[in-house]
PLY file of the C-alpha trace (Angstrom):
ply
format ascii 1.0
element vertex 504
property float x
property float y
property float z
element edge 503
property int vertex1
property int vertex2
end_header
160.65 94.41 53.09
160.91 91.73 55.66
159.34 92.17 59.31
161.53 93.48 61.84
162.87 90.65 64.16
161.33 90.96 67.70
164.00 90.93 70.58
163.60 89.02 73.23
162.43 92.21 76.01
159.52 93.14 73.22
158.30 89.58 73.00
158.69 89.53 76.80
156.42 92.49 77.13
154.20 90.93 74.89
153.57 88.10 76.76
152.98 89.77 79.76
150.58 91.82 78.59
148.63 88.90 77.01
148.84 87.43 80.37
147.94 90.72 82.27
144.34 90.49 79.87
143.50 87.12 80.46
143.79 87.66 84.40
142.03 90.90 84.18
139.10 90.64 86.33
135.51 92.63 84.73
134.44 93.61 88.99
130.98 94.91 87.95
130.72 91.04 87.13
132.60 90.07 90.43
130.17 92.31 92.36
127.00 90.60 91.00
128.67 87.15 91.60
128.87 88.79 94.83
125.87 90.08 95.70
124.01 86.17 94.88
126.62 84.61 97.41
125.18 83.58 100.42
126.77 84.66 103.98
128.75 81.81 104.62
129.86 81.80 101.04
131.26 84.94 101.53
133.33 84.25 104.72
134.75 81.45 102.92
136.56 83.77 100.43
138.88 84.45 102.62
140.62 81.09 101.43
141.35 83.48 97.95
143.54 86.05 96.91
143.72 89.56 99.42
141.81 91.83 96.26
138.75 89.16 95.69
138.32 88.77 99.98
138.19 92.65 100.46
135.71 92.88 97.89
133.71 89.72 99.15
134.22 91.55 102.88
132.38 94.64 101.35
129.62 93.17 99.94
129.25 91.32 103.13
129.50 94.18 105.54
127.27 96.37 102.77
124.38 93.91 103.48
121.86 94.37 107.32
123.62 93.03 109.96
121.98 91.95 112.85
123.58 90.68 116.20
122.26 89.47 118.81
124.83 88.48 121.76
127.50 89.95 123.46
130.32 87.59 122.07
128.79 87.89 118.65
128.72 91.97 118.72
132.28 92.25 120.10
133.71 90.04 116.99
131.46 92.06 114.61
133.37 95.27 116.20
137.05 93.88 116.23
136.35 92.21 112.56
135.05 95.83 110.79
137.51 98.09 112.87
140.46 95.64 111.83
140.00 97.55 108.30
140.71 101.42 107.61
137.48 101.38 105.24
135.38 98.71 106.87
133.13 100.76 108.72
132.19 102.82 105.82
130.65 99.82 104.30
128.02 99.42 106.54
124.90 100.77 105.25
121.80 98.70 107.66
122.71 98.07 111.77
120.47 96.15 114.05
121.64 95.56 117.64
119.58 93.72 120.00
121.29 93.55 123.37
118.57 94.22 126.24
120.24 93.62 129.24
122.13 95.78 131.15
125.80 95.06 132.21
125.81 92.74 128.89
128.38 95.76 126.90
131.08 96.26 128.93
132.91 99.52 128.73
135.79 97.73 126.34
132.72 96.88 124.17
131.36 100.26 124.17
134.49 101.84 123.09
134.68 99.57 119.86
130.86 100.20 119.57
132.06 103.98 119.78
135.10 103.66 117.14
132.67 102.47 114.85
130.28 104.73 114.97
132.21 107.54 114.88
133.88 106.19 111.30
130.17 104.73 109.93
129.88 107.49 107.51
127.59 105.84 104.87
125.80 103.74 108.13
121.81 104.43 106.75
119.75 101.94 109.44
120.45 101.78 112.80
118.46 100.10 115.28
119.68 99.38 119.02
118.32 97.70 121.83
118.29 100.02 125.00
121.48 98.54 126.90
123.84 100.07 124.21
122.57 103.80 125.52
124.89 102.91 129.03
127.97 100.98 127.43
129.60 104.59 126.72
129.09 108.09 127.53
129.73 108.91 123.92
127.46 106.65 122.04
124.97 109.21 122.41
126.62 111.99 120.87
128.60 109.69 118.35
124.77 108.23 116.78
123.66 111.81 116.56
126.70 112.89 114.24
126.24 109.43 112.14
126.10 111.80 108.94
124.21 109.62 106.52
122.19 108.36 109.26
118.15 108.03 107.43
116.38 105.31 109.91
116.53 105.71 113.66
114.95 102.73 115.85
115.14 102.00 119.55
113.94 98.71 121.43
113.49 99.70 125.14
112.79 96.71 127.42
113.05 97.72 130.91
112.85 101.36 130.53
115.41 103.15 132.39
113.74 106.73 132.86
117.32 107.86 131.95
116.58 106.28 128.74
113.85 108.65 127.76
116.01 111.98 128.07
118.59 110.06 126.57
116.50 109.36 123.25
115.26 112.40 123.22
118.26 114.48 122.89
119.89 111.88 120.11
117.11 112.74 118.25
116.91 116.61 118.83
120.68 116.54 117.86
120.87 114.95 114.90
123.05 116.34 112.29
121.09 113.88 109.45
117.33 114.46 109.25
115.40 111.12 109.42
113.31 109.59 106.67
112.33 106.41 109.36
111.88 107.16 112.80
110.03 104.19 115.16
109.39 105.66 118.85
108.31 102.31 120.66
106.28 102.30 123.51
108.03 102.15 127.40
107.55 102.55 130.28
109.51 103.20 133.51
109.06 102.71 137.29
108.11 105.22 139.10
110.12 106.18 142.81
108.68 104.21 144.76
109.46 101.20 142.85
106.45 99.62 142.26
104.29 101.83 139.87
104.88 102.38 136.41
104.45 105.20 134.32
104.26 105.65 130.56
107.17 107.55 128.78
106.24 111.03 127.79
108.41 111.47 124.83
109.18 115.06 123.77
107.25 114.82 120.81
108.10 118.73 119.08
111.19 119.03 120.15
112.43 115.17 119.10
110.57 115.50 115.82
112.01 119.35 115.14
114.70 118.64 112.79
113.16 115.79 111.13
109.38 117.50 110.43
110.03 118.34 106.87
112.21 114.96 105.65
110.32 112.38 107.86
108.49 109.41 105.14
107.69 106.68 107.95
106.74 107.15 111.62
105.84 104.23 113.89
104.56 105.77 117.58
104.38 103.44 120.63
102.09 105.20 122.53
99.31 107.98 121.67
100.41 112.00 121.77
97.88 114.27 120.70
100.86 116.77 120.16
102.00 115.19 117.05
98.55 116.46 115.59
99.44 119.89 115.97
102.33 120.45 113.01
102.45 119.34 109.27
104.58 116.73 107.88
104.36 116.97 103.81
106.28 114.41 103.41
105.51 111.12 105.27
103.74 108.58 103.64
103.60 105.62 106.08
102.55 106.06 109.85
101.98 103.75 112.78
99.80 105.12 115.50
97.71 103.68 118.18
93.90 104.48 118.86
92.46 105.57 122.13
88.83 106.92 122.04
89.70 110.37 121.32
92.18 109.88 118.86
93.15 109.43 115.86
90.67 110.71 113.89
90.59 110.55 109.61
90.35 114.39 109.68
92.74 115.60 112.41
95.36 112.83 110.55
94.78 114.27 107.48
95.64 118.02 108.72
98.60 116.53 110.02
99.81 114.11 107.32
98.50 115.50 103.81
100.16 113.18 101.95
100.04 109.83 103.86
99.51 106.97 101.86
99.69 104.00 104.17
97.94 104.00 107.94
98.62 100.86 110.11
96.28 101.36 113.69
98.05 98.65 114.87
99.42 99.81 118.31
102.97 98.20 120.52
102.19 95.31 122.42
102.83 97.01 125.60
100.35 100.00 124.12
97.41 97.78 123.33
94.97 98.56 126.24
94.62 102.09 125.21
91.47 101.21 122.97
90.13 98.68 125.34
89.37 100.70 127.70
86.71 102.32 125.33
82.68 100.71 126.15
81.88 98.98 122.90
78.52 100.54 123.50
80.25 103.93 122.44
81.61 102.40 119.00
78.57 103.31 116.86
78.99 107.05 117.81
82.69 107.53 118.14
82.26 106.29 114.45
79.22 108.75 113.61
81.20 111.32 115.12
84.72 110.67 113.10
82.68 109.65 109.95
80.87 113.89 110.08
83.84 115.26 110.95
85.58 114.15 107.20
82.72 116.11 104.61
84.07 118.94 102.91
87.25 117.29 101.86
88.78 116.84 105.38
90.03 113.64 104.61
92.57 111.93 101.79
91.38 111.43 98.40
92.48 107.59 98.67
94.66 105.28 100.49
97.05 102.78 99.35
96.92 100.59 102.91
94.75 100.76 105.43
95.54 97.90 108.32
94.26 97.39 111.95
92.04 95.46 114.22
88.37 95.04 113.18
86.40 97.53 116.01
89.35 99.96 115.78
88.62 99.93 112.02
85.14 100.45 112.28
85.61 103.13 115.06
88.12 104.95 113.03
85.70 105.53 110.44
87.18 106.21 107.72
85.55 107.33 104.46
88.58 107.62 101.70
88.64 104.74 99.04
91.38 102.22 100.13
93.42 100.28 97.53
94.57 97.77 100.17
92.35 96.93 103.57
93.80 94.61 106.05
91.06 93.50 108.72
93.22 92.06 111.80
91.33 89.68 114.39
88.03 89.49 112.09
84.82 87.86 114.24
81.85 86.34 112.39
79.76 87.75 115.56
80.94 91.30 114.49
80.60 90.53 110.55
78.03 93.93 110.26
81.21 96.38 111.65
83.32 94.74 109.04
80.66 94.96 106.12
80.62 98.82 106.84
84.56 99.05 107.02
84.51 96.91 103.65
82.08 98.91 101.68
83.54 102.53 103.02
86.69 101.35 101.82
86.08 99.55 98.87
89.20 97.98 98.68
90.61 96.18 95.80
93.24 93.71 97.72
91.56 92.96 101.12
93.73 90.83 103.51
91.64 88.98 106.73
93.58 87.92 109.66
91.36 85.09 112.25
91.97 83.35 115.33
90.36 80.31 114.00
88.91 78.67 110.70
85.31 78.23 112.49
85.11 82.41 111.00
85.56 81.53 107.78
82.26 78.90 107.73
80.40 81.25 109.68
80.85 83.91 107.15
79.64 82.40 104.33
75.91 82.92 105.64
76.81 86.90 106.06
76.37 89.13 102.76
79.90 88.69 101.48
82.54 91.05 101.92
84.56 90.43 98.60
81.04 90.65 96.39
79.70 94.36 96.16
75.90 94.55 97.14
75.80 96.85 94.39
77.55 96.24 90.50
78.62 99.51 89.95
81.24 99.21 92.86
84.09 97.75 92.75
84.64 93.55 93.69
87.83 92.47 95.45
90.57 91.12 93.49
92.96 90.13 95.23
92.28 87.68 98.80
94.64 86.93 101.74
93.31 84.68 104.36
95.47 84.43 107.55
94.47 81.95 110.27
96.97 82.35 113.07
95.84 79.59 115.48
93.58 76.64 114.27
93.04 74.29 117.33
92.61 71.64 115.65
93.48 72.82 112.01
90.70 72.81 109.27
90.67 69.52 107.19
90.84 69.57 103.18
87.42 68.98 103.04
86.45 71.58 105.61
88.80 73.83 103.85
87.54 73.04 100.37
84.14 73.64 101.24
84.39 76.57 102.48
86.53 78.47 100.18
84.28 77.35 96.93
81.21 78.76 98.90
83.16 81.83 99.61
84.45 81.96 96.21
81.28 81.80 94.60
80.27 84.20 91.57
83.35 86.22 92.87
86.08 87.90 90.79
89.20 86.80 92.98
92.36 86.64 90.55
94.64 86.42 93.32
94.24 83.64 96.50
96.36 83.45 99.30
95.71 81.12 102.37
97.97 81.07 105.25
97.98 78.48 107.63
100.27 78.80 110.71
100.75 80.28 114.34
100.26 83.68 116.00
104.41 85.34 115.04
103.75 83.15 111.35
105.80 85.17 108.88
107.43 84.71 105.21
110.52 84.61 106.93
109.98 81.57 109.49
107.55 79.46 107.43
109.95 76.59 108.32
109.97 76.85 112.19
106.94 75.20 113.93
107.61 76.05 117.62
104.83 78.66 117.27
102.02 75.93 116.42
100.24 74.57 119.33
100.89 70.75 119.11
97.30 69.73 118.72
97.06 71.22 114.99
100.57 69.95 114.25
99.46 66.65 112.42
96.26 68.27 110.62
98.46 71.23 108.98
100.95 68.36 107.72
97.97 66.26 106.47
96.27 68.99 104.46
96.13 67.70 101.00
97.61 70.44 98.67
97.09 69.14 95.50
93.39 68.40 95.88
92.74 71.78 97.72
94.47 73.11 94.71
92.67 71.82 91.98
89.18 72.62 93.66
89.54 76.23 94.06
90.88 76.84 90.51
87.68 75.36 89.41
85.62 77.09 91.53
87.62 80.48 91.04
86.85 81.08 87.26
89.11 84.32 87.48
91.80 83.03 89.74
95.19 84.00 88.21
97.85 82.90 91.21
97.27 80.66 94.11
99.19 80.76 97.18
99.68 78.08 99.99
101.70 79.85 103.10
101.23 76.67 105.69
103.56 76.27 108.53
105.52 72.96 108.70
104.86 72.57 105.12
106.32 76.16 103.73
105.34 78.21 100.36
103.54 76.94 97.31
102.56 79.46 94.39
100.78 78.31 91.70
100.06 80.03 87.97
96.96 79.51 86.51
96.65 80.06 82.49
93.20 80.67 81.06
94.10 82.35 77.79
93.90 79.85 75.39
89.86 79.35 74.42
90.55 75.92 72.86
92.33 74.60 76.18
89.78 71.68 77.38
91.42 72.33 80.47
92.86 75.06 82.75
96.97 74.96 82.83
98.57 75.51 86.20
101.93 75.70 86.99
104.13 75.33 89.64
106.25 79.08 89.95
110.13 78.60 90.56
110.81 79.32 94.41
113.36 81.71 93.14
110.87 84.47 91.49
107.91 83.40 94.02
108.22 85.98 96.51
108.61 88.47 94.66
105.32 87.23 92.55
103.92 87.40 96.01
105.39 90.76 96.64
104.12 92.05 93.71
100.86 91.07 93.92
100.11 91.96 97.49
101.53 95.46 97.44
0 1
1 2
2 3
3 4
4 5
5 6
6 7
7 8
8 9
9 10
10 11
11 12
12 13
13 14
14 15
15 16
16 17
17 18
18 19
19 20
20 21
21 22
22 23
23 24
24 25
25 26
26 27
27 28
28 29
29 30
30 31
31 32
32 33
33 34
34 35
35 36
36 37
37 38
38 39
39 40
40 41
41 42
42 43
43 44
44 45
45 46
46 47
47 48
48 49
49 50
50 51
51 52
52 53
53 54
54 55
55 56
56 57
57 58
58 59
59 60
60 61
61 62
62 63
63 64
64 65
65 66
66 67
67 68
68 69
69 70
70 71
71 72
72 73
73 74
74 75
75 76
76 77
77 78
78 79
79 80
80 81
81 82
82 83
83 84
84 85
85 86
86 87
87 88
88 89
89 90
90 91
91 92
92 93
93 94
94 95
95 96
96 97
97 98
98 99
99 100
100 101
101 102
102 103
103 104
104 105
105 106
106 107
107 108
108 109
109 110
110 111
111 112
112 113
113 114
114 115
115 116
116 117
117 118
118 119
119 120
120 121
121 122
122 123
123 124
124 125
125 126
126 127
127 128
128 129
129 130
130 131
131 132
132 133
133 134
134 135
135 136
136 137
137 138
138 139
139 140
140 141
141 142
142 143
143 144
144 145
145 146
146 147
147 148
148 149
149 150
150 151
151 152
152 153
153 154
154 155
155 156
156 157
157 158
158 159
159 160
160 161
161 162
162 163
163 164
164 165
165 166
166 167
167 168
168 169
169 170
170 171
171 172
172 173
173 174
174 175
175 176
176 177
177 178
178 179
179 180
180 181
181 182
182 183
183 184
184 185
185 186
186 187
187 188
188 189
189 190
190 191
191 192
192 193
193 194
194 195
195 196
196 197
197 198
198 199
199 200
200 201
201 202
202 203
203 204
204 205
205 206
206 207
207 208
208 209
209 210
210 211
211 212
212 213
213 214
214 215
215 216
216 217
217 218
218 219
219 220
220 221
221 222
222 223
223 224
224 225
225 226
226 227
227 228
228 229
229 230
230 231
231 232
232 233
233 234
234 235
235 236
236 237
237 238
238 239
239 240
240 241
241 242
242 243
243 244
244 245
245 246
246 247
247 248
248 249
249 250
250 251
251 252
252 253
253 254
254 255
255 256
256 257
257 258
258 259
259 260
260 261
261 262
262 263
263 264
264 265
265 266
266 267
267 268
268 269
269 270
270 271
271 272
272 273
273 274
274 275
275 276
276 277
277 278
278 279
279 280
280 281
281 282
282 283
283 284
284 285
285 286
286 287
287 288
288 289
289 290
290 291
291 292
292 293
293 294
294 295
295 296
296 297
297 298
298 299
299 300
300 301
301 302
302 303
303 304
304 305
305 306
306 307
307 308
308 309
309 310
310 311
311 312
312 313
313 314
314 315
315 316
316 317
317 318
318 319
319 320
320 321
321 322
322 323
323 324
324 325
325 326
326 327
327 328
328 329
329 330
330 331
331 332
332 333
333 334
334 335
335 336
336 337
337 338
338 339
339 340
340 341
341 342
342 343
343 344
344 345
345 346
346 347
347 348
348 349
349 350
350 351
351 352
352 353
353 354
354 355
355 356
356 357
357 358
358 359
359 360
360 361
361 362
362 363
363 364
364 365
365 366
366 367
367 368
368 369
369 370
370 371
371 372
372 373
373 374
374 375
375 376
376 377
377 378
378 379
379 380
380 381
381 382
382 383
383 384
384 385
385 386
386 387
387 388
388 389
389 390
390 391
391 392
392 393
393 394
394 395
395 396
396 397
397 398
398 399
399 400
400 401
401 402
402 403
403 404
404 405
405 406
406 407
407 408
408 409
409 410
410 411
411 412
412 413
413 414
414 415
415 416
416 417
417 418
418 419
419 420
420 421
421 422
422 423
423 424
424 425
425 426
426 427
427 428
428 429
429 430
430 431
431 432
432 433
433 434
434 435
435 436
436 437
437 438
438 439
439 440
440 441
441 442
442 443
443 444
444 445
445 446
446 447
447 448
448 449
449 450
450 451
451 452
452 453
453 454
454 455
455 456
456 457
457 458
458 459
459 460
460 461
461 462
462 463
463 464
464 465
465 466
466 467
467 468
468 469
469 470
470 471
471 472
472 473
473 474
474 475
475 476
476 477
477 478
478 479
479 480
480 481
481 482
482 483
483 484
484 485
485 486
486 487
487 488
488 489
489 490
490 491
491 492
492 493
493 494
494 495
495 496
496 497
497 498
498 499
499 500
500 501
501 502
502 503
């Protein structure tokens, strides 16, 4: 029996529908495309059809934001609350407007409007002008309802600002996971003194005790001693002679995992105030105080300043030790921090390269005096101002004496000024202009191929030099019949997170 004839409104259909699957667009594949494009990339969609730029304008608004001007923060506002949805893409916040007068009232109210429609808003972190741009700010960022980070950057510290931040925090309808209380302080009346904010430490932390994971604190409060958090795991705190201490910390935080001693700029005379004659006995003193299992069973990250380290005394093994501001002339304090800690990534941070030759006469602090402990795997040297910079040889002497007999499978050497960081590798303003010419002479190569012969168990190699940016190198060793080693160059694109994996 012959087909049936097709009229022309079925082949029409037909036709359409072919065309309707050839257009049809997979968007788990769109949002991947997406989520590679850079910024700018993603403004420029709005050149395309109205369904691909509100998906590019989501992924864009879905990523941190971070402004930094008045102008700039006033667009942001008008561009998100020109869309019913917009402002419930926004997931990570950062606002850093300082001075005062610098959101007017029409900017606070579209700072408001958002806020008050930022229902999936996660980060938030403000800069202490916003607080007077609107009466309602306040009670609008305690209702943010998915709210998990809370950060505020006070720089002239309005004692109005302390109350303020206090009762945000007392009133939040979201329990925190991230809270960072920096350090401020405000004048007193007569104008001239000032005094250091006395943050209402129970009654801010109340509703966040049991959810709270990470806590950075500005200044020191015994107070915070006094109740249990189960659940944080990573805590900021300065040091002052009385406090902390590994066993009142461990009452307190059970279950921390990572301890930074590192105080606020503005908080860092609190430990020098403390006689470094007392350091060998506020140390005695902490050290006794942890027997009987008053202290954690390990640490993933222990970081700080050398003499606050070695005052702190702690006892626990530590996976990862970060020595900040290391001195050859104190090389005994950081021999007992190393071999309490016995740490298998250890990370040294010095003023100079002159403490890197002067350590190689010291017992070593990434060899174990003893071979049933553990060596040190995994190196980071950090030398945040070199005036002049070290030269190639200088550099290539030292590290093969340091090197030596060692088990190091991962190098890093960072080269750069005092605010160096992954981020800014490129920008030089931060290098004093003497060492500007030696850091871009360094010969790479050369300094490369000496410390993966002198490193028998070196696995990675990382340069981190400022001016000159971020090297990583692969070293192979497993074929036996090799006459020599293989090193590679890694791809920039899955370096950092080679890094990031390594070092964590």
């Amino acid at each position: 029996m012959p087909a049936a004839r097709e009229g022309p409104t079925t082949r029409s259909r037909r036709a359409a529908s072919a065309r309707l699957r050839a257009a049809t667009l997979d968007l788990d594949t769109l949002q991947i495309i997406f989520s590679f494009l850079p910024r700018a990339d993603l403004l420029s969609v709005s050149c395309t059809s109205r369904f691909v730029r509100e998906w590019a304008i989501k992924e864009l608004l879905r990523r941190p934001v971070s402004l930094k001007y008045p102008s700039s923060f006033e667009s942001w506002c008008r561009f998100v609350l020109a869309g019913k949805d917009r402002p419930a893409y926004v997931r990570d916040l950062s606002i850093y407007l300082e001075v005062y007068g610098s959101i007017s009232k029409k900017r606070g109210k579209l700072l408001l409007r958002f806020l008050q429609r930022a229902t999936r808003l996660q980060r938030l972190f403000l800069g202490e002008a916003i607080l007077n741009a609107d009466p309602g700010i306040s009670a609008a960022i305690s209702h943010v309802p998915a709210l998990e980070s809370f950060e505020m950057q006070f720089f002239y510290g309005d004692a109005n600002a302390q109350e303020t931040v206090s009762g945000i925090l007392a009133a939040m309808k979201s329990p925190l996971k991230f809270l960072s209380l920096h350090v401020a302080f405000h004048c007193m009346r007569n104008g001239t003194e000032l005094e250091l904010w006395n943050y209402n430490i129970p009654g801010m932390l109340s509703p966040h005790q049991e959810h709270l994971e990470v806590l950075h604190l500005g200044s020191p409060d015994e107070r915070i001693l006094a109740v249990c958090y189960p659940n944080l795991r990573k805590l900021q705190i300065p040091m002052t002679e009385s406090q902390p201490r590994p066993a009142s910390l461990f009452g307190a935080f059970p279950n921390l995992r990572h301890l930074c001693l590192r105080p606020d700029p503005l908080g860092d005379n609190h430990f020098r105030e403390v006689p470094a004659d007392r350091y060998p006995a506020l140390r005695h003193s902490r050290v006794s105080e942890q027997s009987g299992g008053r202290v954690w069973a390990s640490l993933d990250t222990l970081r700080g300043q050398l003499m606050q380290l070695y005052v702190f005394g702690l006892t626990c093994p530590v996976r990862r030790l970060e020595i900040e501001r290391y001195l050859a002339s104190k090389h005994a304090a950081a021999m007992d921090v190393v071999e309490c800690a016995c740490p298998q990534k250890l990370v040294l941070g010095l003023n100079c390269w002159t403490s890197v030759s002067a350590m190689i006469s010291e017992p070593s602090l990434i060899i174990p005096a003893s071979p049933d402990r553990p060596h040190v795997t995994h190196l980071t040297i950090k030398i945040l101002r070199s005036s002049p910079a070290p030269s190639t040889p200088d550099l290539l002497h030292d590290l093969v004496l340091l090197l030596q007999n060692s088990k190091v499978e991962y190098l890093r050497l960072a080269i750069g000024g005092a605010y160096m960081s992954e981020e800014d590798l490129e920008d030089y303003w931060t290098v004093n202009e003497c060492p500007r010419e030696d850091v871009r002479d360094l010969d790479l190569q050369l300094l490369r191929d000496g410390l993966v012969g002198a490193a028998t168990a070196l696995r990675v190699l990382v340069f981190t030099v400022r001016n000159r940016g971020e090297t990583v190198w692969a070293v192979d060793r497993s074929s036996p019949l090799a006459v020599t080693t293989t090193v590679t160059e890694v791809d920039p694109v899955v370096a950092r997170e080679l890094i990031r994996r390594e070092e964590e």
